[in-house]
C-alpha positions as CSV (number, residue, x, y, z in Angstrom):
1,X,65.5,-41.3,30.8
2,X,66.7,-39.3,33.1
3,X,66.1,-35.8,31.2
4,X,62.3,-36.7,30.5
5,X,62.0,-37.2,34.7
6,X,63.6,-34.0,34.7
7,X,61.1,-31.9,32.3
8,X,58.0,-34.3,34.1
9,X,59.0,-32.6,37.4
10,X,59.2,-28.9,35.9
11,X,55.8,-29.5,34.2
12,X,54.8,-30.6,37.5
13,X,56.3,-27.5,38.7
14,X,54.5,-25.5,36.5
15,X,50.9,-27.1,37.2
16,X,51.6,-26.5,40.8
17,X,52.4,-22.6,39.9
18,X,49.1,-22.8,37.5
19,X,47.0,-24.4,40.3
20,X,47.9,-21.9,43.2
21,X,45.6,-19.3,41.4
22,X,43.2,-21.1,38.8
23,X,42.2,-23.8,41.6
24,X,39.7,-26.6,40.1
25,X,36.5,-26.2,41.9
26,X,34.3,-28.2,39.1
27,X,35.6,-31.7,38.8
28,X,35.1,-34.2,41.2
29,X,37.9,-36.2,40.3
30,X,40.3,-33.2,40.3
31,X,39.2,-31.4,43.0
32,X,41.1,-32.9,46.0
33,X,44.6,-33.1,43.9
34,X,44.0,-29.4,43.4
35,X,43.0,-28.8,47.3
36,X,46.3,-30.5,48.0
37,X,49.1,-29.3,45.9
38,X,47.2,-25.6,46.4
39,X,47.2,-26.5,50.1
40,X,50.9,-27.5,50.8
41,X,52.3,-25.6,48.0
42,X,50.9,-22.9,48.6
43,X,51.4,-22.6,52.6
44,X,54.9,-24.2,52.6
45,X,56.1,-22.3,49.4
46,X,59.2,-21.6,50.6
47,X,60.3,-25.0,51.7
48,X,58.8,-26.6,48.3
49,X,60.9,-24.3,47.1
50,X,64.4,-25.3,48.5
51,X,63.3,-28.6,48.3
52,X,62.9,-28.3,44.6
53,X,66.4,-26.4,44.4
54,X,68.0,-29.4,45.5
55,X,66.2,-31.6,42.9
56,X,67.1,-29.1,40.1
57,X,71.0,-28.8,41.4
58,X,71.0,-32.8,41.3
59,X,70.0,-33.0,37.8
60,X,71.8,-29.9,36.8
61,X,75.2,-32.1,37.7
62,X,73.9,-35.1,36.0
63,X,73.9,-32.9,33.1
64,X,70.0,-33.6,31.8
65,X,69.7,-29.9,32.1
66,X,71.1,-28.8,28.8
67,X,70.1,-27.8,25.0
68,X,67.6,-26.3,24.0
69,X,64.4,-27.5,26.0
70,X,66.8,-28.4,29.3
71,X,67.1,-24.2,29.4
72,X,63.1,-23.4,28.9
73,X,62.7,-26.1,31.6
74,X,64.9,-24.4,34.1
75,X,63.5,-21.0,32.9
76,X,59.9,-22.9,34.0
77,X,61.1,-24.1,36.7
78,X,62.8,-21.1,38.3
79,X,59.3,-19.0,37.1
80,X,57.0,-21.4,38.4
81,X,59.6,-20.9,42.5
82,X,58.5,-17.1,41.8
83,X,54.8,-17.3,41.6
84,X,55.1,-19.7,44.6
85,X,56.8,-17.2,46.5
86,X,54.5,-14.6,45.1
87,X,51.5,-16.5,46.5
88,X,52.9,-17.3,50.1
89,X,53.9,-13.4,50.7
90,X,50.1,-12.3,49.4
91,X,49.3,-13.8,53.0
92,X,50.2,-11.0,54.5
93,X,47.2,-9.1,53.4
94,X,45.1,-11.1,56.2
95,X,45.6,-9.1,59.0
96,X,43.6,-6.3,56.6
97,X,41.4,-8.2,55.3
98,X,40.2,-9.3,59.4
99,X,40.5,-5.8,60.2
100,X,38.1,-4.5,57.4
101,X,35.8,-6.6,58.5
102,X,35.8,-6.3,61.7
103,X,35.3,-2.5,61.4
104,X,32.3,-3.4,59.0
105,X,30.5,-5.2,61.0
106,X,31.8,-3.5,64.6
107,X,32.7,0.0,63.3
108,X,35.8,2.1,63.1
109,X,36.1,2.7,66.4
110,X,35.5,-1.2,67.9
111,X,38.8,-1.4,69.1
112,X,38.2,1.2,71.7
113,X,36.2,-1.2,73.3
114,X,38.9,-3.8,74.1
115,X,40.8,-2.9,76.7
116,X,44.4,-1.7,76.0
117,X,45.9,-4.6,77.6
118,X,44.0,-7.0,76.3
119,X,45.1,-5.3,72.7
120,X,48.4,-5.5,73.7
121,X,48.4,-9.1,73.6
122,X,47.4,-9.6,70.3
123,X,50.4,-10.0,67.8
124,X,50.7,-7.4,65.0
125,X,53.7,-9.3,63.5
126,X,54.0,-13.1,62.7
127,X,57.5,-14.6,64.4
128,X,59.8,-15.7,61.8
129,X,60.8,-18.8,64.0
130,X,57.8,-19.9,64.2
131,X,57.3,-19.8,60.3
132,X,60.8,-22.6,60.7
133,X,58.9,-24.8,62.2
134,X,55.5,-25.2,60.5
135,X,54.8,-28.9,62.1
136,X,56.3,-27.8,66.1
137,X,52.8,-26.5,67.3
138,X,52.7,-26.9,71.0
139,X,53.9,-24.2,72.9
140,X,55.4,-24.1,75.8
141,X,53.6,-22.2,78.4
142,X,50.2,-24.4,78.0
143,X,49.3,-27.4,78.9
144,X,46.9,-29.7,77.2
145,X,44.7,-32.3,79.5
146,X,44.3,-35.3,77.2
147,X,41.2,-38.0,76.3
148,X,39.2,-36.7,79.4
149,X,36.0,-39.2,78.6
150,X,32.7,-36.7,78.3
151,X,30.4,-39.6,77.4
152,X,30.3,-43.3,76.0
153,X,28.1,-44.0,72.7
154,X,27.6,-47.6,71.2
155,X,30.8,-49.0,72.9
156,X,32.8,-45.4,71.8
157,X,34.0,-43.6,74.5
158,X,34.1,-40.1,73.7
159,X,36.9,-38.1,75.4
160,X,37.9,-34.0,74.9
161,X,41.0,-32.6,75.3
162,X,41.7,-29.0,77.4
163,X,44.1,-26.9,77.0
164,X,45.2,-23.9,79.2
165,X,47.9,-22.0,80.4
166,X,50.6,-23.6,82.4
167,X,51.9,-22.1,86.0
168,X,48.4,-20.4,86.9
169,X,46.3,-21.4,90.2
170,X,43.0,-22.8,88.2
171,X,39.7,-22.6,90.2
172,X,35.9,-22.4,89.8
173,X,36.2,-18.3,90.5
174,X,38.6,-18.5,87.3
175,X,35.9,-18.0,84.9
176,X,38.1,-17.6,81.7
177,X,36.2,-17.4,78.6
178,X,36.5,-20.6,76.6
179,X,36.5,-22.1,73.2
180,X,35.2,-25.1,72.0
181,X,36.5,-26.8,69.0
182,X,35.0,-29.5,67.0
183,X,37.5,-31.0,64.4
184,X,36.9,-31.9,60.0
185,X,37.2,-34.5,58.4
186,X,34.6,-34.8,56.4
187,X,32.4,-36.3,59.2
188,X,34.4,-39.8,58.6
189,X,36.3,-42.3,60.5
190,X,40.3,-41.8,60.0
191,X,39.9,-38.1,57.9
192,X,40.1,-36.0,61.2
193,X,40.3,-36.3,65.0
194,X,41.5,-33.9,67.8
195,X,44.8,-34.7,67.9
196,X,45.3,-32.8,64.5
197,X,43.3,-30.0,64.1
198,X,43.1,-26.2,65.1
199,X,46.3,-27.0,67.4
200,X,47.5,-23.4,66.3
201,X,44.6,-21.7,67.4
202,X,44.0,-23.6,70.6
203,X,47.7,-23.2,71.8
204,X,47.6,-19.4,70.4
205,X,43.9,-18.8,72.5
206,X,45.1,-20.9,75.3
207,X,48.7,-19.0,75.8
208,X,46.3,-15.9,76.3
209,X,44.1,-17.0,79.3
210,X,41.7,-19.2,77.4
211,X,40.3,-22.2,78.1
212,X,40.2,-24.4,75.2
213,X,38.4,-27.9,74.4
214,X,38.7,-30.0,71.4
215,X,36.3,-32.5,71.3
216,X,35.9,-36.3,69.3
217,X,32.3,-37.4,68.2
218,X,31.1,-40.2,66.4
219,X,32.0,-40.9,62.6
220,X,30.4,-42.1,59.7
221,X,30.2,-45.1,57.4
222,X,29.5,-46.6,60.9
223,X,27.6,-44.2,62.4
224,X,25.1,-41.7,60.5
225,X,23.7,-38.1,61.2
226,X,22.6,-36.8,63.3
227,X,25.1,-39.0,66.0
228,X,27.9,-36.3,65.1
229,X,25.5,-33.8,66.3
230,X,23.9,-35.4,69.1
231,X,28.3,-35.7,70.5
232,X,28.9,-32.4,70.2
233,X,25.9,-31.3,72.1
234,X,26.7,-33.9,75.1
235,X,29.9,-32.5,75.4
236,X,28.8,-28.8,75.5
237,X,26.5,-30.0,78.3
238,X,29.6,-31.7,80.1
239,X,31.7,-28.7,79.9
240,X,29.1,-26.5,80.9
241,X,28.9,-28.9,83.9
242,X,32.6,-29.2,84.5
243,X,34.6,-26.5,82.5
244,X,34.5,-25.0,85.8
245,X,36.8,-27.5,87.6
246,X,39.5,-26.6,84.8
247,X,39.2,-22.6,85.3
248,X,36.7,-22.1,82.8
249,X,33.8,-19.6,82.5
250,X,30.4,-21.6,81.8
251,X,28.6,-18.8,81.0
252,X,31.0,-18.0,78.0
253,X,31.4,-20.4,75.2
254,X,32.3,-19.9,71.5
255,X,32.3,-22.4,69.1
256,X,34.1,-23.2,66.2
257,X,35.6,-25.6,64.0
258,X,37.0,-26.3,60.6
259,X,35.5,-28.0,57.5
260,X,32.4,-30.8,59.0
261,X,33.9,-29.2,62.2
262,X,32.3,-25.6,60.7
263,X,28.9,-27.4,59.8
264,X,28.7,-28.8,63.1
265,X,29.8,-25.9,65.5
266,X,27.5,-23.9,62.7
267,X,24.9,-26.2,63.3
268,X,25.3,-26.7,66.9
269,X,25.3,-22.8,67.6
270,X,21.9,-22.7,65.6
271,X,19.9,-25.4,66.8
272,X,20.0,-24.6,70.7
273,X,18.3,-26.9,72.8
274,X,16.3,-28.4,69.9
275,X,14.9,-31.8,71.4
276,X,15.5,-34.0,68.3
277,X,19.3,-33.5,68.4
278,X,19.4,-33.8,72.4
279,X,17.7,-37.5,72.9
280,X,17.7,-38.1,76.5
281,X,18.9,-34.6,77.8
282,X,16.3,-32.9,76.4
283,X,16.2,-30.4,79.1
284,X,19.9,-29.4,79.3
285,X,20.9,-25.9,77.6
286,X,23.0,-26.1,74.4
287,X,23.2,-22.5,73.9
288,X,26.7,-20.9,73.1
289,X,27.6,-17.4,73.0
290,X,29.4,-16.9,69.5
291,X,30.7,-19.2,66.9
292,X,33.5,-19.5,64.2
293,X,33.4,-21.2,61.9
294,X,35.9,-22.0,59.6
295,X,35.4,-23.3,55.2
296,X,32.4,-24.7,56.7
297,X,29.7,-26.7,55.0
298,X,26.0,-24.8,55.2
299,X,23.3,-26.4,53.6
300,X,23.1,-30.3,52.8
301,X,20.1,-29.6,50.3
302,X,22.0,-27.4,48.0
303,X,18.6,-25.4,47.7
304,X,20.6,-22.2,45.7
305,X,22.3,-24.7,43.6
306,X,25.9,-22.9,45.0
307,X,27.9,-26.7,44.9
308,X,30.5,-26.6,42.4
309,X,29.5,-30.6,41.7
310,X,27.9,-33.1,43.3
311,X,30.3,-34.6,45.5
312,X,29.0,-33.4,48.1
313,X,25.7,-34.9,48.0
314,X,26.8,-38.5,46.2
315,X,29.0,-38.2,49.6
316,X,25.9,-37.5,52.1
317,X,24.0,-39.8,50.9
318,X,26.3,-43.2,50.5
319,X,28.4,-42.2,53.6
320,X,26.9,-39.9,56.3
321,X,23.4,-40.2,55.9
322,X,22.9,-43.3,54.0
323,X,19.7,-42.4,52.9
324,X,18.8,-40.6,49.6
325,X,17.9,-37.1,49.4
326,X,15.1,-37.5,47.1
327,X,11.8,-38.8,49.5
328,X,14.5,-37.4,53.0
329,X,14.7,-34.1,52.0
330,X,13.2,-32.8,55.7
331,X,16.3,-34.4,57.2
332,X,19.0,-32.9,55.1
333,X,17.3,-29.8,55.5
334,X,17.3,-30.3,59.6
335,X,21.1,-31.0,59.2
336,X,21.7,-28.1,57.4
337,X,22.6,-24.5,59.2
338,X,21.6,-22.2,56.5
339,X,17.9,-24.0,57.2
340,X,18.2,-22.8,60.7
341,X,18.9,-19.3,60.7
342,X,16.7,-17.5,63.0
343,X,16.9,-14.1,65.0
344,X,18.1,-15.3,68.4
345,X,21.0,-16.8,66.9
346,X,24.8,-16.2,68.4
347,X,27.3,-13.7,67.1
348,X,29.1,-15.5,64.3
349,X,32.3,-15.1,62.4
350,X,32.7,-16.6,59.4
351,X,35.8,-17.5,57.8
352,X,36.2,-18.9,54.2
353,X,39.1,-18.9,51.6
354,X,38.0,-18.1,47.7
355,X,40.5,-20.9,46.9
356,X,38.8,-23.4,48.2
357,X,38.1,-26.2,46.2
358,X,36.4,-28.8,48.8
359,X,33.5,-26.6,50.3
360,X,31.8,-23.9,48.1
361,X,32.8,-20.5,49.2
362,X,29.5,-18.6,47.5
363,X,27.7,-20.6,49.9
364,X,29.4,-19.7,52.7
365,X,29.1,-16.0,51.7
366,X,25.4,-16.6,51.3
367,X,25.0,-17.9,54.2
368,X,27.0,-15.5,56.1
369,X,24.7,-12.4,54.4
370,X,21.5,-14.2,55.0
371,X,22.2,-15.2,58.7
372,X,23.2,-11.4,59.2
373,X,20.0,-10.4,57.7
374,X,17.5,-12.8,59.9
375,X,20.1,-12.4,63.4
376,X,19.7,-9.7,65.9
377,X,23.4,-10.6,66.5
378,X,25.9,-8.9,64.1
379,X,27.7,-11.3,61.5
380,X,31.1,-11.1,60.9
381,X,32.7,-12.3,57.5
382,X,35.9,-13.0,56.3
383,X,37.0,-14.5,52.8
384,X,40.6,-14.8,52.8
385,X,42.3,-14.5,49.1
386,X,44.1,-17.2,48.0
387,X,42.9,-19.9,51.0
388,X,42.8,-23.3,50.2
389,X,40.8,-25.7,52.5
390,X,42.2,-26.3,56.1
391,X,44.9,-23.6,55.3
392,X,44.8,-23.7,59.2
393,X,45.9,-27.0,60.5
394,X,49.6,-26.0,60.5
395,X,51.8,-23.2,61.0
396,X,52.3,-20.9,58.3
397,X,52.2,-16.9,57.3
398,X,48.0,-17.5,56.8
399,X,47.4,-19.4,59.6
400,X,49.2,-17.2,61.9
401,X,47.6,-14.0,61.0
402,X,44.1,-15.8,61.2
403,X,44.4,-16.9,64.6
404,X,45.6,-13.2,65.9
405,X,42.5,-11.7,63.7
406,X,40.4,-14.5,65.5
407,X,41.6,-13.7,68.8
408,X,41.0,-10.0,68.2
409,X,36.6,-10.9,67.7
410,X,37.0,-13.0,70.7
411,X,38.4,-10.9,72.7
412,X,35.8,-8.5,71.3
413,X,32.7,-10.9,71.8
414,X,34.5,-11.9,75.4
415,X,34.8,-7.8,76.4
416,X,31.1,-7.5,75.5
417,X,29.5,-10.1,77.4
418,X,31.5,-8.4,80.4
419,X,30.3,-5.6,79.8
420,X,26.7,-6.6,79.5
421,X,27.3,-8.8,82.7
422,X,28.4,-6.0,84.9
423,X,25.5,-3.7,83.6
């Protein structure tokens, strides 16, 4: 009995190895089991892989490893810990692939635009202690201000979170750029809050002098769109109002987000002061001055038939909407930011792994080329090789050398609007 557990968990092994780089985009039933053994094997190879050692040391000296098929298993086995490893250490490609792209959409010579100290700051190695501790993500010169209430909806109070750096003299001359983060979770109650998400980033952007704010909004079955939308916007009006009183700039705001959080900052940074998603503050500017987001979701409608399946939609429609497509097709087309690309949008980033079996990355490239066509703002994307979906939520090699490639186009977008200010 024991042997046969034994050659379950190399086959196991194996379809781990197999999934890390022939991911199952197509099937709806398969699709999240491959986003999560790709996702946590493939960031934490290296702790699957001692965790796996043990396992195969414990039936080693039970002896189940033997004969004939107990050596090809441990051959697997020890094959499949390679192409784990393999996968993890491809990672460090990312800092290239940010920089090519940068330099693609910036030019060669962007860099000399950023002032040296400001350059300085940005890491060009990941540190190794950090890598020990993937789930230890606070750091310990910021501060985080938690559940400050922006707003109360249908008996929900809606509160933020700021973080910053600790030991500095905060006032409303301060004017430090800020970011503004609005979690995933597949726009769903119990799937994603701020408490979990982007932590890396925020601690990472807020260790550097930024002002960071990770915001909760209301979630579906019980509410429907556009109430996420309508949250979002109400708390960029607050911190516009107040970011001030917390050493924030204002004037400077970048959105981002990962997953519905990428639809919605995506969404939010294209549909500026549009009436039907601000009922009641109609009047109040929702404008930001950039946006990233992360594996978002771009168009509800799937108009260039770019959705691997139709989860998505089945999804939409029983869940976030409750309404069909077919006879609503105006709304899920106002919902969606690839319907909302116009030339006055922000400068965006977009950031999307080919791995990804939730969200479709074609789409996210198409949308990425098309919103650079339409803007007058330059479009910056990134497809990372080997990503899986919210390869950011924890620390890891990828995550870490995402957020210094994201800090380098803030600190870009941040030195430009200086720039422009002081002109």
């Amino acid at each position: 009995m024991l042997k046969l557990v034994y050659l379950l968990f190399v086959a196991l092994n194996v379809w781990f190895a197999y999934n890390l780089y022939h991911p199952n985009f197509k099937s709806k039933r398969m699709m999240a089991p491959s986003f999560v053994a790709g996702w946590l094997v493939g960031e934490l190879a290296f702790f699957v892989v001692l965790f796996q050692i043990v396992l195969t040391i414990f039936f080693i000296q039970a002896g189940v490893v033997a004969g004939f098929f107990g050596n090809i298993a441990l051959v697997a086995n020890v094959a499949a810990w390679f192409f784990y490893v393999q996968f993890y250490l491809a990672a460090s490609d990312t800092p290239y692939v940010f920089e090519d792209a940068l330099k693609s959409t910036y030019g060669k010579d962007y860099q000399n635009q950023i002032p040296q100290d400001v350059l300085r700051k940005i890491p060009e190695s990941v540190n190794i202690e950090r890598l020990l501790k993937p789930f230890s993500l606070d750091l310990p010169d910021v501060e985080r201000i938690r559940n400050v209430q922006f707003d109360e909806q249908d008996g929900v109070h809606l509160r933020l979170d700021i973080y910053r750096k600790k030991g500095e003299s905060y006032s409303c001359d301060s004017k430090k750029p800020v970011l503004f983060q609005i979690h995933g979770g597949a726009w769903t109650y119990r799937l994603g809050s701020k408490d979990e998400q982007a932590r890396p980033l925020m601690n990472h952007m807020a260790s550097n002098g930024w002002i960071c704010v990770s915001i909760n909004y209301r979630l579906s079955p019980q509410f429907q769109f556009p109430a996420h939308i309508i949250d979002c916007k109400k708390a960029l009006v607050w911190v516009k109002e107040h970011i001030a009183e917390y050493g924030g700039d204002p004037e400077f705001i970048v959105a981002t987000g990962g997953s519905a959080g990428g639809h919605l900052s995506s969404l939010l940074a294209l549909s500026a002061n549009d009436p039907a998603f601000q009922p009641g503050f109609e009047n109040e500017d929702t404008t930001v001055q950039g946006c990233v987001p992360f594996y978002g979701v771009y168009d509800f409608t799937n108009a260039n038939g770019l959705h691997a399946n139709n989860g998505l939609t089945g999804m939409l429609q029983k869940s976030i909407f409750k309404k069909p497509i077919k006879g609503n097709e105006e709304l899920y087309r106002q919902a969606s930011p690839i319907h909302r690309i116009h030339k006055d949008a922000p400068p965006f980033m977009v950031i999307q792994g080919d791995a990804d079996t939730l969200v479709s990355g074609p789409e996210a490239a198409y949308f990425a080329a098309h919103l650079a066509d339409v803007s007058s703002q330059p479009v910056c994307y990134v497809e990372l090789e080997g990503a899986q979906h919210a390869f950011d939520i924890f620390v890891c090699l990828r995550s870490e050398y995402c957020k210094f490639g994201v800090q380098k186009y803030l600190s870009y977008l941040h030195q430009q609007y200086l720039a422009k200010k002081a002109a």
